[in-house]
MIBA-885778 format. One line per field, with one value per residue: y, z, x of N, C-alpha, C, CB in turn; residue in three letters. Coordinates in nm, 2 decimals, always signed. Glycine has a CB too. Example, Ala and Ser with C-alpha at 12.3 -4.5 7.8 and 13.67 -1.06 7.14 Angstrom:
# MIBA-885778
nyy -0.57/-0.22
nzz +0.78/+0.71
nxx +1.32/+1.28
cayy -0.45/-0.11
cazz +0.78/+0.71
caxx +1.23/+1.37
cyy -0.33/+0.00
czz +0.78/+0.79
cxx +1.32/+1.29
cbyy -0.45/-0.06
cbzz +0.90/+0.57
cbxx +1.13/+1.41
r ALA/SER
This chain:
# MIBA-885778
nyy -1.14/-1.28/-1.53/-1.63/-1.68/-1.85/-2.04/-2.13/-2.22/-2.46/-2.61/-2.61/-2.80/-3.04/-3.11/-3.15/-3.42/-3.55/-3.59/-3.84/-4.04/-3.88/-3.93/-4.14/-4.31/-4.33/-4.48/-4.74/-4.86/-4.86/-5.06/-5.28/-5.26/-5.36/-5.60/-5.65/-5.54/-5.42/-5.25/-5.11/-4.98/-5.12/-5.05/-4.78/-4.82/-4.89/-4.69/-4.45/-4.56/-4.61/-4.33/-4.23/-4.39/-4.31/-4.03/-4.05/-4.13/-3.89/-3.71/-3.77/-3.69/-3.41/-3.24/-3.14/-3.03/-3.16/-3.21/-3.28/-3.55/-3.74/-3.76/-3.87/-4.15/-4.20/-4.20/-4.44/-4.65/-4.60/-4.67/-4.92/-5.08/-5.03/-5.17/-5.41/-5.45/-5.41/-5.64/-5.84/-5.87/-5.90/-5.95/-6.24/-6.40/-6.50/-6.60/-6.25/-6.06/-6.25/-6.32/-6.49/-6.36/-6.23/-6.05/-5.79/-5.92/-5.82/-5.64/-5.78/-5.95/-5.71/-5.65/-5.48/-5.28/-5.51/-5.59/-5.65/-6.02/-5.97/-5.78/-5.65/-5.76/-6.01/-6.30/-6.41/-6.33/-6.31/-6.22/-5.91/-5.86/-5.88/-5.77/-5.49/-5.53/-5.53/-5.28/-5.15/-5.21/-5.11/-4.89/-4.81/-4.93/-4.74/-4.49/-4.54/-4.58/-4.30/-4.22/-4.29
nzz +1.48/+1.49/+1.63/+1.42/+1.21/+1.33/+1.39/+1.15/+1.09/+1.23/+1.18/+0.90/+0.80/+0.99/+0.88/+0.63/+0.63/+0.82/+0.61/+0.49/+0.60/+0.70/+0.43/+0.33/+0.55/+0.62/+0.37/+0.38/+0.58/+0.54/+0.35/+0.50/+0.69/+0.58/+0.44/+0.20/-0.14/-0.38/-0.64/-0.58/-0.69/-0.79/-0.88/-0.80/-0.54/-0.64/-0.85/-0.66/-0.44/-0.61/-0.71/-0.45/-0.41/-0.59/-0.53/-0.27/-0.34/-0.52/-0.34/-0.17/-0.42/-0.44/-0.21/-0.10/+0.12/+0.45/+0.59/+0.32/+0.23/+0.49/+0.45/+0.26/+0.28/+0.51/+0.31/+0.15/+0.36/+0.40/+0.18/+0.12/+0.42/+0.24/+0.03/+0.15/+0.32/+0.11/-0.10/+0.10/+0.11/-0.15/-0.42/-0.46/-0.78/-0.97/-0.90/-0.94/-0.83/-0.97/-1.15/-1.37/-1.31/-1.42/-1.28/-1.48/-1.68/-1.96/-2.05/-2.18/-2.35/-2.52/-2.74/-2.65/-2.51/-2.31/-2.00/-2.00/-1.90/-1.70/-1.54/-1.18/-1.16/-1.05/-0.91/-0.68/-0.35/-0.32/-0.59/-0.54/-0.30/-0.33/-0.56/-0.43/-0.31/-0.57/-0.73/-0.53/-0.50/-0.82/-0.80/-0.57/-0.70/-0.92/-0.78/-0.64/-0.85/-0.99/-0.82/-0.86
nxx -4.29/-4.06/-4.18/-4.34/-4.09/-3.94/-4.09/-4.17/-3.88/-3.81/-4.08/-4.13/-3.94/-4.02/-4.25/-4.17/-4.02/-4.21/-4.41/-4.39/-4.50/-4.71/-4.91/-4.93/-5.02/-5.28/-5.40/-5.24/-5.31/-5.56/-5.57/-5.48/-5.71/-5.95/-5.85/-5.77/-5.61/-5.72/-5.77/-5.55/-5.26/-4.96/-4.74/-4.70/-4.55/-4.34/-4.25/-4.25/-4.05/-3.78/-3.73/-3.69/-3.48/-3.28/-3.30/-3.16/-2.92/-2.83/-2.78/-2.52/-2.37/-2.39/-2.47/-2.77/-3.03/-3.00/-3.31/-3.45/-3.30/-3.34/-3.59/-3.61/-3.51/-3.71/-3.89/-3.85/-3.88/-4.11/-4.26/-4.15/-4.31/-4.57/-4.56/-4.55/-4.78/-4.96/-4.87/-4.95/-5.22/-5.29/-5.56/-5.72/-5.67/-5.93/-6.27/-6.49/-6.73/-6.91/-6.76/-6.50/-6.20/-5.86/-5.59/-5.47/-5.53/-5.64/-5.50/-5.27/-5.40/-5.52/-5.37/-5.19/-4.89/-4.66/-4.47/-4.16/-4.06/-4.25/-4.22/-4.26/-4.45/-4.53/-4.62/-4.50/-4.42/-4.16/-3.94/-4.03/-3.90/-3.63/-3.54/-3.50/-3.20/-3.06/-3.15/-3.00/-2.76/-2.68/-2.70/-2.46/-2.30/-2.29/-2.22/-1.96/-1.79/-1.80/-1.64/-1.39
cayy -1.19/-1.41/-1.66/-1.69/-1.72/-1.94/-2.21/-2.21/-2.26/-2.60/-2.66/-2.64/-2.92/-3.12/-3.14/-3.26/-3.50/-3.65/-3.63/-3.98/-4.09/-3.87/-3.93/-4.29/-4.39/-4.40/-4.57/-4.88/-4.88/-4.90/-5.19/-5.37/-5.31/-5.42/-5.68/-5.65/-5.44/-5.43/-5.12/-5.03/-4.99/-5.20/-4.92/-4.68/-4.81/-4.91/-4.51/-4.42/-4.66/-4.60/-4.24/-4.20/-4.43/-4.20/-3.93/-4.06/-4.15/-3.75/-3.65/-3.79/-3.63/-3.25/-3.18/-3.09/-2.98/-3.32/-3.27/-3.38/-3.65/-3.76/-3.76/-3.95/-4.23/-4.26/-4.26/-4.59/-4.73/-4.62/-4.76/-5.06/-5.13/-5.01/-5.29/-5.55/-5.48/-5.47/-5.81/-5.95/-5.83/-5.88/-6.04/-6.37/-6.41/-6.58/-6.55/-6.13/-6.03/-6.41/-6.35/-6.47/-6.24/-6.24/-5.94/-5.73/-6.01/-5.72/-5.61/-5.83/-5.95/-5.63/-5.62/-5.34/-5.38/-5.63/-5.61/-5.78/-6.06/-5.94/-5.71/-5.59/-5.82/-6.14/-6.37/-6.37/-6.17/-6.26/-6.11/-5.76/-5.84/-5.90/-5.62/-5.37/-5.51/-5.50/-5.19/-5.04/-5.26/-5.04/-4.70/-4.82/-4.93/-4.59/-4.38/-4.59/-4.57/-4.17/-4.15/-4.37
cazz +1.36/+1.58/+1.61/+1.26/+1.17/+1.43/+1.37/+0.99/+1.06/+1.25/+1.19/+0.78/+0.80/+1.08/+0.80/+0.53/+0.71/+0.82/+0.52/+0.35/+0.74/+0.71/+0.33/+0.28/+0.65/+0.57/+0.26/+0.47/+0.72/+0.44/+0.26/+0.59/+0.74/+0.40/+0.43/+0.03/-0.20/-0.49/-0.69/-0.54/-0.84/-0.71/-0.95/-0.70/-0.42/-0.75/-0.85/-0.54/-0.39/-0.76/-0.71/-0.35/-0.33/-0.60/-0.42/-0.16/-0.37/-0.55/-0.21/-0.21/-0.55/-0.46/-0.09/-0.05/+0.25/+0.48/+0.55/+0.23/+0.27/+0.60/+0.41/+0.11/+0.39/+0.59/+0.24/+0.11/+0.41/+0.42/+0.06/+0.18/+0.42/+0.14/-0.09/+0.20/+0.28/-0.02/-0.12/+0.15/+0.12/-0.28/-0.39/-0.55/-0.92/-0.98/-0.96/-0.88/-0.86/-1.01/-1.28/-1.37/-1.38/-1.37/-1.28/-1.60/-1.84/-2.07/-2.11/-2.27/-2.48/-2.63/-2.84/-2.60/-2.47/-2.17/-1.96/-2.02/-1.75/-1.62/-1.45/-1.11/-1.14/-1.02/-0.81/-0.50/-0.31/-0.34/-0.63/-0.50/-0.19/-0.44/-0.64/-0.38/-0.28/-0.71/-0.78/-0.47/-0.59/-0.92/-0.72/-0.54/-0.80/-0.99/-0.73/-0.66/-1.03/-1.02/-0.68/-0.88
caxx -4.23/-3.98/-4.21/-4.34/-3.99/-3.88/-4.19/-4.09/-3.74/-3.83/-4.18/-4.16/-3.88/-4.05/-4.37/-4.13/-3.97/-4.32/-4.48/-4.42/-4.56/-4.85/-4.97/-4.95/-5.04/-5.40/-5.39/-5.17/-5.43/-5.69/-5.56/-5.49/-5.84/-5.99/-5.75/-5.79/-5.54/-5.74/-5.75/-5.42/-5.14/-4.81/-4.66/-4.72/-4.41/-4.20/-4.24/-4.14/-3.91/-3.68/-3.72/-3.63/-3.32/-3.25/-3.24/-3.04/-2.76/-2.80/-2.73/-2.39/-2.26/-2.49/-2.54/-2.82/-3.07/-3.04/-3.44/-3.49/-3.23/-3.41/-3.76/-3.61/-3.48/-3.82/-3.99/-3.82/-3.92/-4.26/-4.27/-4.12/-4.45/-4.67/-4.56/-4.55/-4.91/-5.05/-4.85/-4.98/-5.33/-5.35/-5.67/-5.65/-5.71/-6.06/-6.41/-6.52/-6.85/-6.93/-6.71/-6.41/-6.11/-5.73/-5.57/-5.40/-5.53/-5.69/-5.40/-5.20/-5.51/-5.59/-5.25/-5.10/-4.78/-4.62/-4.35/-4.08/-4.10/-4.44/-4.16/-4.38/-4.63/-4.51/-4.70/-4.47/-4.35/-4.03/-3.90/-4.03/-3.80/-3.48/-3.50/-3.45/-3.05/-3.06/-3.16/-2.95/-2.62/-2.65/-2.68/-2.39/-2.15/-2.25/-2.16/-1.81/-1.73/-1.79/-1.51/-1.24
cyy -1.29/-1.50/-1.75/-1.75/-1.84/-2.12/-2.19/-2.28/-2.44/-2.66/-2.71/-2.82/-3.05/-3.19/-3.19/-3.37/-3.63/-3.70/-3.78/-4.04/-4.09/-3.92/-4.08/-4.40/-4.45/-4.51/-4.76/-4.91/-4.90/-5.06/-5.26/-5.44/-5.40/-5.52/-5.72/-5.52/-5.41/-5.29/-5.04/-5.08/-5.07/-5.08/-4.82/-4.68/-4.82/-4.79/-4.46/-4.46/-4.61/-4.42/-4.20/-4.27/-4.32/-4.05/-3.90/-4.05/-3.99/-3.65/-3.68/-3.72/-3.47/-3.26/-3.10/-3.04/-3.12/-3.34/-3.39/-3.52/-3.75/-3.81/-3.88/-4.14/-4.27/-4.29/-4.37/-4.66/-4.75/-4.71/-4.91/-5.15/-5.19/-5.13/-5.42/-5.58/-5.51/-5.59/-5.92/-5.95/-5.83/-5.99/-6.13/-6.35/-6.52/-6.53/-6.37/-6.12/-6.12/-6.37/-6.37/-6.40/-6.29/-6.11/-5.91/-5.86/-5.94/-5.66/-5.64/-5.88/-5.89/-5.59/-5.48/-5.41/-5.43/-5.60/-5.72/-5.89/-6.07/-5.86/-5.63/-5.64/-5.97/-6.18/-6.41/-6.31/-6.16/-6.18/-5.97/-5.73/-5.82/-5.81/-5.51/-5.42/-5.47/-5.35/-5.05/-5.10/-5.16/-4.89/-4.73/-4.84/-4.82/-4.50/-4.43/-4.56/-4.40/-4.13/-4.20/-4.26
czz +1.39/+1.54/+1.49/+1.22/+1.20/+1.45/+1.23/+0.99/+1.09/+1.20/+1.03/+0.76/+0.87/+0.98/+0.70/+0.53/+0.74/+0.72/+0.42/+0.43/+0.71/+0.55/+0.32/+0.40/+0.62/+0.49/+0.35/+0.53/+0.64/+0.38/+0.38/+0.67/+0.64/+0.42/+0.25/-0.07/-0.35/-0.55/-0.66/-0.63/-0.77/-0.80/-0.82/-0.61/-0.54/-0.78/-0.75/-0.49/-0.51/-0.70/-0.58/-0.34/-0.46/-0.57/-0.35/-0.20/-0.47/-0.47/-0.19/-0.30/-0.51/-0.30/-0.04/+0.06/+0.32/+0.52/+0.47/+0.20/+0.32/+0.54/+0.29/+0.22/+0.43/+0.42/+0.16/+0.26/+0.42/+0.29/+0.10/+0.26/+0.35/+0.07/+0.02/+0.22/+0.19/-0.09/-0.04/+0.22/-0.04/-0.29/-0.50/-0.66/-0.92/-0.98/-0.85/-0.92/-0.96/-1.13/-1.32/-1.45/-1.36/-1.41/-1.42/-1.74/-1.99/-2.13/-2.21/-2.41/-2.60/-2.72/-2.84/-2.52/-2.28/-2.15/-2.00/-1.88/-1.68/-1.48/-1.32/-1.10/-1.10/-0.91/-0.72/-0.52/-0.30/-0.42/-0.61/-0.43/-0.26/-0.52/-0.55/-0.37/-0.45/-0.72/-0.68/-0.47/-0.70/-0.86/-0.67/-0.59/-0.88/-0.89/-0.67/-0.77/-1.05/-0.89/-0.76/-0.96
cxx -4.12/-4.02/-4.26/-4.19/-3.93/-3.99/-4.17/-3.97/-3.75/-3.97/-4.19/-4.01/-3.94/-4.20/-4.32/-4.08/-4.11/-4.41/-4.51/-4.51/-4.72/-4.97/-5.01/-5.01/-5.19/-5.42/-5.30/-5.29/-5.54/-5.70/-5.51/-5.63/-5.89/-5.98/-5.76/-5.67/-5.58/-5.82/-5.65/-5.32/-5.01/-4.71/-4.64/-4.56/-4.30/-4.14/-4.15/-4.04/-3.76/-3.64/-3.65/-3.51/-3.23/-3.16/-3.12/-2.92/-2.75/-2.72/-2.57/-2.28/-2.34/-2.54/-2.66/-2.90/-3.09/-3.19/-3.45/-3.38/-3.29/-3.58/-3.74/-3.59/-3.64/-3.93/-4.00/-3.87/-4.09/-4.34/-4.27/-4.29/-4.55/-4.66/-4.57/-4.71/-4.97/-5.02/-4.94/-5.16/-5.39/-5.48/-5.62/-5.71/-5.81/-6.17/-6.41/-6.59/-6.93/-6.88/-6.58/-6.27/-5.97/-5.65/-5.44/-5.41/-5.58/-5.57/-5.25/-5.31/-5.53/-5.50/-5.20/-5.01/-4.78/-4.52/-4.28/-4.08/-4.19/-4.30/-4.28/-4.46/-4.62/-4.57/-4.64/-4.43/-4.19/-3.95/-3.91/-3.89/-3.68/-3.44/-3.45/-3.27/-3.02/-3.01/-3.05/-2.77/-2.58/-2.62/-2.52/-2.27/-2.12/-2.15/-1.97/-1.73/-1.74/-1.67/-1.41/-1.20
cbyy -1.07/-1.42/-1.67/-1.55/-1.65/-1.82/-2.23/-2.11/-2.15/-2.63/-2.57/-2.46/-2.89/-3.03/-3.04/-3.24/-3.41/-3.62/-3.54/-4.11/-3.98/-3.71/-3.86/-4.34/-4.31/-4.32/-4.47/-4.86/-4.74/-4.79/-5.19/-5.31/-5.20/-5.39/-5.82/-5.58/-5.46/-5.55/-5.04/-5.05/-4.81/-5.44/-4.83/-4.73/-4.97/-4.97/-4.44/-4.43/-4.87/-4.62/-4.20/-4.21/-4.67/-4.21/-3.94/-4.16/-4.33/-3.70/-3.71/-3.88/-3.72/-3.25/-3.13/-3.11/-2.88/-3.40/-3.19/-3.31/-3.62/-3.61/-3.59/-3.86/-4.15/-4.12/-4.19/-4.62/-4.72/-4.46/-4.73/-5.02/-5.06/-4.88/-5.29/-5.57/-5.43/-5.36/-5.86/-5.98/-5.69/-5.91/-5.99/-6.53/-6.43/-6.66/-6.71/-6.04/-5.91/-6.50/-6.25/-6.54/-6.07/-6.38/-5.91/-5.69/-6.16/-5.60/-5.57/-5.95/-5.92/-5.50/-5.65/-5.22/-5.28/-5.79/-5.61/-5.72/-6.04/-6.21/-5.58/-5.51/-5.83/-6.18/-6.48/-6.42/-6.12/-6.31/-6.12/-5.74/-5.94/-6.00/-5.55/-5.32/-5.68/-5.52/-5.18/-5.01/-5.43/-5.05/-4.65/-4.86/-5.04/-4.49/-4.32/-4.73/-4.67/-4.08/-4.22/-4.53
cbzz +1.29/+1.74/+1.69/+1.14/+1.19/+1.58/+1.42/+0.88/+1.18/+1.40/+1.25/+0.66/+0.85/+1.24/+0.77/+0.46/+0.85/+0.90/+0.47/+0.29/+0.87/+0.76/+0.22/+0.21/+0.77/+0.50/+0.11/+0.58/+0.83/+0.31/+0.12/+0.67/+0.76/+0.27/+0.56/+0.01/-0.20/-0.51/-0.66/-0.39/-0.92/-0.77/-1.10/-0.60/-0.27/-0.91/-0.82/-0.45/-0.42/-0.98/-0.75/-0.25/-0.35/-0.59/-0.34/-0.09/-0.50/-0.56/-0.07/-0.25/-0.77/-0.61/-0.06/-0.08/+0.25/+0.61/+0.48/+0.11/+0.33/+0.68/+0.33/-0.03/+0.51/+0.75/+0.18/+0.07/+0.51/+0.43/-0.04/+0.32/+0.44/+0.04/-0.20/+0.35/+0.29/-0.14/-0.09/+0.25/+0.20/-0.39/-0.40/-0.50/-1.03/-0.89/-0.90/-0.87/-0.89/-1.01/-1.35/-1.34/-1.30/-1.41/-1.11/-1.55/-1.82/-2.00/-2.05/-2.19/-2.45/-2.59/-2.98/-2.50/-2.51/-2.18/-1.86/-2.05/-1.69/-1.54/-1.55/-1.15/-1.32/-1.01/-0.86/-0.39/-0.14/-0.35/-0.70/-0.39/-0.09/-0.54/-0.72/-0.22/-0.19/-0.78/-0.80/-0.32/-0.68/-1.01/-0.54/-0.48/-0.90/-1.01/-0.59/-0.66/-1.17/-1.01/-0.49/-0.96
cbxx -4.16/-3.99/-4.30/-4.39/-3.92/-3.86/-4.40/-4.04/-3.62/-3.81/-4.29/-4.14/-3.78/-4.08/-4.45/-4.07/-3.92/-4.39/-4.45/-4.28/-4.52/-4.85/-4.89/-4.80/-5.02/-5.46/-5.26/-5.04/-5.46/-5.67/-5.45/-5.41/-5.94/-5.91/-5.78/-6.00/-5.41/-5.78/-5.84/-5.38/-5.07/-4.76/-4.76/-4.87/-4.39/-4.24/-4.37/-4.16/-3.96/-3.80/-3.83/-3.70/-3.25/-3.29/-3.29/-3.04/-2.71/-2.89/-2.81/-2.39/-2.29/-2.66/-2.48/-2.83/-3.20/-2.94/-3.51/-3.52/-3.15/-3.41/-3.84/-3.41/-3.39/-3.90/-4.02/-3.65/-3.85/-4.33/-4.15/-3.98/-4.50/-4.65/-4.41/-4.47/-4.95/-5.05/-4.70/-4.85/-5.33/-5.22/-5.83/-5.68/-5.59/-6.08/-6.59/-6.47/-6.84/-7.11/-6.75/-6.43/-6.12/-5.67/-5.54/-5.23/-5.65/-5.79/-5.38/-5.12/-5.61/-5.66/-5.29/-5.17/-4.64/-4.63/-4.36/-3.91/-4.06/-4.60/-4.08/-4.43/-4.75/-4.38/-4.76/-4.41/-4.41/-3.99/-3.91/-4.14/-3.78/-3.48/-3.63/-3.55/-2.96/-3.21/-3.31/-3.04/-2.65/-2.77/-2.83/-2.42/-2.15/-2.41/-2.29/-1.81/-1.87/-1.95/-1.49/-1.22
r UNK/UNK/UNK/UNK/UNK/UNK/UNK/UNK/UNK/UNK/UNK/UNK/UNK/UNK/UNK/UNK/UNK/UNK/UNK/UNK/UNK/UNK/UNK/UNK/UNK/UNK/UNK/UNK/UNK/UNK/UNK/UNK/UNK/UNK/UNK/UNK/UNK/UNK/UNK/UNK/UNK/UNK/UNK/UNK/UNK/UNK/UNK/UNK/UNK/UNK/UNK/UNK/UNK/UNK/UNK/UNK/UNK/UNK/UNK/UNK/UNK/UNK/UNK/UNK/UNK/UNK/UNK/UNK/UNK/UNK/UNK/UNK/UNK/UNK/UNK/UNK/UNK/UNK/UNK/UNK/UNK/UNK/UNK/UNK/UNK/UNK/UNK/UNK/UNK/UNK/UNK/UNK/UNK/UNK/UNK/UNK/UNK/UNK/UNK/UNK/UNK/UNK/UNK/UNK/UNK/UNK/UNK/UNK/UNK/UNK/UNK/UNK/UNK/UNK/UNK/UNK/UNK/UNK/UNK/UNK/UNK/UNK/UNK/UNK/UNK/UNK/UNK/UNK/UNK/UNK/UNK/UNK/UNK/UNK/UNK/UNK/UNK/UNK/UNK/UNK/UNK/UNK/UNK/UNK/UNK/UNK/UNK/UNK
């Protein structure tokens, strides 16, 4: 009963910890071989990425278990990747399967809604890069403004 105990105590942490590693590694490695990202949502690292810096700054105001701290950390970066590959593996807008397309044009068409800005969907990659000091400026001035 030791050892059960004693491989939970480290082993179930050592698996939440790797998990952003192990889930999404494939998928990178997919859309690299490929060298194509298409069918892959750019929502996907936005989700995440938002959600895990999150986290991190919850951890600050609520201590919780630094695992998940640790997991929230490697899973913005693994995000991070995620979105460089797939930027820099997106397929170009034009002819598919001899027909031509341009990616999310159905969707503004069919008189459903649009981002404001085409938020997420911009044709470089910079703004991706720019939003993250953004969105982690706001985390940072919240949690300044909850110590004063």
């Amino acid at each position: 009963m030791y050892l059960v105990s004693l491989a939970l105590e480290y082993g179930a942490p050592f698996f939440l910890i790797t998990s952003p590693v192990t889930s999404y590694a494939d998928q990178i490695l997919s859309i690299h071989r490929n060298r194509s990202s298409a069918g892959f949502s750019l929502d996907i690292p936005l989700i995440m990425l938002v959600a895990s810096i999150l986290k991190v700054f919850f951890w600050f105001g609520d201590n919780y278990s630094f695992t998940l701290l640790v997991q929230a950390v490697i899973m913005i970066g693994v995000q991070m990747v995620m979105l460089k590959v797939a930027l820099d593996n997106r397929p170009a807008p034009g002819v598919k399967n001899s027909l031509e397309h341009v990616p999310f044009s159905s969707v503004g068409n069919g008189g459903g809604l649009t981002r404001p800005y085409d938020f997420w969907q911009w044709k470089s990659a910079k703004p991706y890069v720019l939003q993250m000091p953004f969105k982690l400026s706001i985390c940072v001035g919240n949690l300044l403004c909850r110590r004063c």
